[in-house]
N, C-alpha and C positions, 0 to 999 in steps of 0.2 A: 504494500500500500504506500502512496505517493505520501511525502512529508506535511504537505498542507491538508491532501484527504484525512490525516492522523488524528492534525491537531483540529481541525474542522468538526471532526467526530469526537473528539474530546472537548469540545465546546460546547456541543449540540442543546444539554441542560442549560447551560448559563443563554447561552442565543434563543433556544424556544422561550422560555422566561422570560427576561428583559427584553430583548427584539419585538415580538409580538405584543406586548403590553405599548412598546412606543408604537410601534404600528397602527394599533388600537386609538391609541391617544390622537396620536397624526389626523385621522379618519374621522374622531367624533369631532373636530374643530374644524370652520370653515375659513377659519381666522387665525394669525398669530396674534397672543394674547397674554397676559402674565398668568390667566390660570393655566394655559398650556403647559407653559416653562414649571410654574410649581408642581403639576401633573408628574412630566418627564425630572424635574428633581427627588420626585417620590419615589420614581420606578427606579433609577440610579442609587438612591439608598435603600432599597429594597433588593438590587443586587448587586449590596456588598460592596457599592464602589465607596462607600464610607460616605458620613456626613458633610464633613470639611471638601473630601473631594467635588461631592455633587453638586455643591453650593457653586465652587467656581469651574466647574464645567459650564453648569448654567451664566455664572457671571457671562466667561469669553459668550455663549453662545447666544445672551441679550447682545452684547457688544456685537459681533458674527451678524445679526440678524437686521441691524443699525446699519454697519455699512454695506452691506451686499443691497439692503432694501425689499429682502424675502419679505412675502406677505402669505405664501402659501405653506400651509403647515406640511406640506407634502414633501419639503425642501427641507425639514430639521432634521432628517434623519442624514441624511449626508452631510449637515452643519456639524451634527455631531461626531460623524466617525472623524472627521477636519477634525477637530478640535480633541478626541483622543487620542488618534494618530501623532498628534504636535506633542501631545504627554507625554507619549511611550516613548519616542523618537533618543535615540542614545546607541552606547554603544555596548553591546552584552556579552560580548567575546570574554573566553575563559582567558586570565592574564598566567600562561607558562610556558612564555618563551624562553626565558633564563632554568634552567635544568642542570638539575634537578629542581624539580618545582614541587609546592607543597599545598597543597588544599585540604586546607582544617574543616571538618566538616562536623555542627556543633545540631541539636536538635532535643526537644525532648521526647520522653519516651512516647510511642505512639504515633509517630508521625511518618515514620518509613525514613528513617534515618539509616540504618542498614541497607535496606535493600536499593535506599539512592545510591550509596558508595556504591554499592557490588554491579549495579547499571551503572553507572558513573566508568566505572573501570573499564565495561564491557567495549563501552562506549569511545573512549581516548585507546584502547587497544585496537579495536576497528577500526582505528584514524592510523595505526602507526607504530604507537606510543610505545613504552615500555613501561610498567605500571607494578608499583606496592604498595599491599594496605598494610595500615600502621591500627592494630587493635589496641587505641589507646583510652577505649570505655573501658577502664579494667574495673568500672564499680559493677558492673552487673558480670558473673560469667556467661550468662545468654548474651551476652553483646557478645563476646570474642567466639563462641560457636556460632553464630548467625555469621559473621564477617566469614570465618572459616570456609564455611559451606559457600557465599558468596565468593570468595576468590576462586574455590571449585568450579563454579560457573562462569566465571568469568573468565578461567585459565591465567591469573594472576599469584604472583608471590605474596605471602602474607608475613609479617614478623609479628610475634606474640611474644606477651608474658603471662603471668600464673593472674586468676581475679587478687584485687588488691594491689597490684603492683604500682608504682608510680607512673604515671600515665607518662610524665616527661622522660623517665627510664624509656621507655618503649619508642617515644619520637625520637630521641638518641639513636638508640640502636639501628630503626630505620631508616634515620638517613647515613648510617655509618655504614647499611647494606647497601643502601640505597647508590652511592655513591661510587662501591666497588663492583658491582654489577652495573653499571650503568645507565641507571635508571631514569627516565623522562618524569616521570611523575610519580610524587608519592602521595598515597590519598590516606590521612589520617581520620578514622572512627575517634570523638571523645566526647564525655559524658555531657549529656548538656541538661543537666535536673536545675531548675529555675528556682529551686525554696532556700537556698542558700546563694543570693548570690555573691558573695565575699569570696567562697569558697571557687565557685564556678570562676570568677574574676580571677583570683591567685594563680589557681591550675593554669588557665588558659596563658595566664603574664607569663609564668614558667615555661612554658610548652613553647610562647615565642619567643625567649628566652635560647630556648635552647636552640629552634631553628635558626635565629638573628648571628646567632655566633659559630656554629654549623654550617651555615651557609648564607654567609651574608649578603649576595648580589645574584642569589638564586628569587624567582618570580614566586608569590608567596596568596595565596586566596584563602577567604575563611566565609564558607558558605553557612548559610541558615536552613535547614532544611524546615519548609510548614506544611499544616494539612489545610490544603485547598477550601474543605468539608467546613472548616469551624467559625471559617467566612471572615469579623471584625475580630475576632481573637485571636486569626492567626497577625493581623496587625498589632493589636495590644501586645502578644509574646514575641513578636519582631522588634517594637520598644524597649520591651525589656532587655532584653539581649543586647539592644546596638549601646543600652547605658552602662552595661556590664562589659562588653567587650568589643571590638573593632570589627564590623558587617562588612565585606565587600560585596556579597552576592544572598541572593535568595535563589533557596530548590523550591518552587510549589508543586505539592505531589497530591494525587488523588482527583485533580481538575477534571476530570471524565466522570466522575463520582455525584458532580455536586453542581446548580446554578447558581452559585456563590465567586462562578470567576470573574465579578467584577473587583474580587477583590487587588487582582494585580495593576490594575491601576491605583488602586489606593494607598499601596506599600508603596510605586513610585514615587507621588506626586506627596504623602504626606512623611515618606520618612528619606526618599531623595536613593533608596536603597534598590538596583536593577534587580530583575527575578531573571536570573540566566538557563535557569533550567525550568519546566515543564513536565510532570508527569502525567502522561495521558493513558496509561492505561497499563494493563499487569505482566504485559510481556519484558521480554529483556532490552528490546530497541525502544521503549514507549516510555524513554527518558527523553526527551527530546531539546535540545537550545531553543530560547527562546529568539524567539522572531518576530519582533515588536508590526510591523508589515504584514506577516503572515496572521498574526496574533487577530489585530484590527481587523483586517478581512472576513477571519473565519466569525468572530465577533457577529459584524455585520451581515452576515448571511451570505458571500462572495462565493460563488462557484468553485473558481479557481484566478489565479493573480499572476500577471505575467512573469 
């Protein structure tokens, strides 16, 4: 199946839902009007695009609606894809060029934090790469047997320690493998439980710590991984984290699950933080990069995009 039929079909919840509801809206007005605009701001925060976001979506789209001089409500639906499109617009590319490179990849329980590394792996070994996981959850031993079994699948090297071990012991050791085997990428598993975050803060200083002086002009990502499904609270737990520790990227997983994908506009635009990944569904390729272009289209109900 084609990249954009994927992510198309991973949308299809959030597009039948919000789509159809502006469509609806479009249809019953013969006019553009302010109760329209408050209409389409309700269905926006009804999916998930967050409160703060849908407010100035709407702003640009009074502004949008001023100078072009639309009067046909049948024209906001394209005003708007304009005007998400301009949001998403950035650039989402994984940063490891400099290699050994290091993607910290932080999550709470529940979210598909494991099974992102182990697609993650699949994914950058399909490209090329040379790839090892760093089992550095050592608070649960089910995180280091799920990673196991995931580098199985993935036909990837894994370094481990025993549950309990210092999680920064284990990023050590990995880049010290890492390093003699040759390795493009090493993809580190670590614990990311949010009730302590002092603790989660320490670990994680440590762990860059040791990569900063390990490998100090090596390219260095520290993903988020959320569940698509939990809609504003995967932004509120995206908050918390980036106060706790340094976000370069969001994984949204489970987006095929759920019409709460408005939320990846609302991590952009309210916390400034890209979602470079995409999970659209349970296979091993349906990890997918995001594709802010692709993303929009499939959104708006696009066939297919040149």
């Amino acid at each position: 199946m084609g990249l954009f039929k994927k992510i198309s079909e991973g949308l299809k919840k959030t597009r039948d839902s919000m789509m159809n509801a502006i469509d609806q809206v479009a249809n019953s007005f013969t006019k553009i009007d302010e109760e329209l605009i408050e209409e389409l701001e309700e269905i926006l925060i009804m999916g998930d695009v967050g409160m703060a976001t849908a407010g100035e979506i709407c702003q640009k789209l009074r502004a949008r609606i001023k100078e072009s001089g639309t009067t046909d409500p049948q024209q906001v639906k394209g005003l708007l894809k304009e005007i998400i499109s301009e949001m998403l617009a950035g650039d989402y590319s994984l940063n490891i060029e400099n290699t050994p490179a290091v993607i910290l990849v932080i999550g709470v329980n529940g979210v598909g934090k494991t099974t992102t590394i182990g697609k993650l792996a699949a994914s950058l070994k399909a490209q090329g790469k040379k790839v090892l996981l760093a089992a550095a959850d050592t608070f649960r031993a089910a995180a280091i047997q799920q990673l196991e079994v995931w580098a199985g699948r993935a036909g990837v090297e894994i370094v481990k320690h025993s549950e309990g071990a210092d999680p920064a012991a284990v990023i050590f050791d990995a880049i010290s493998a890492g390093k003699a085997r040759g390795v493009d990428v090493i993809l580190c598993d670590t614990a990311g439980r949010l009730h302590n975050k002092k603790h989660l803060m320490d670990e994680l200083s440590k762990i860059s710590r040791v990569i900063e002086r390990e490998l100090p002009g090596s390219s260095k990502e520290e993903l988020l991984v959320l569940d698509a499904t939990t809609g504003q609270n995967a932004i509120s737990q995206a908050r918390n984290f980036k106060e706790a520790t340094g976000l370069s990227g969001i994984v949204l997983t489970k987006l095929d699950g759920t019409a709460k994908g408005g939320v990846v506009i609302g991590i952009k635009q309210e916390l400034g933080i890209p979602v470079k990944y995409i999970g659209v569904g349970e296979q091993l390729d349906d990890l997918r990069p995001f594709d802010p272009v692709q993303f929009t289209a499939a959104l708006f109900g696009e066939e297919e995009i040149a």
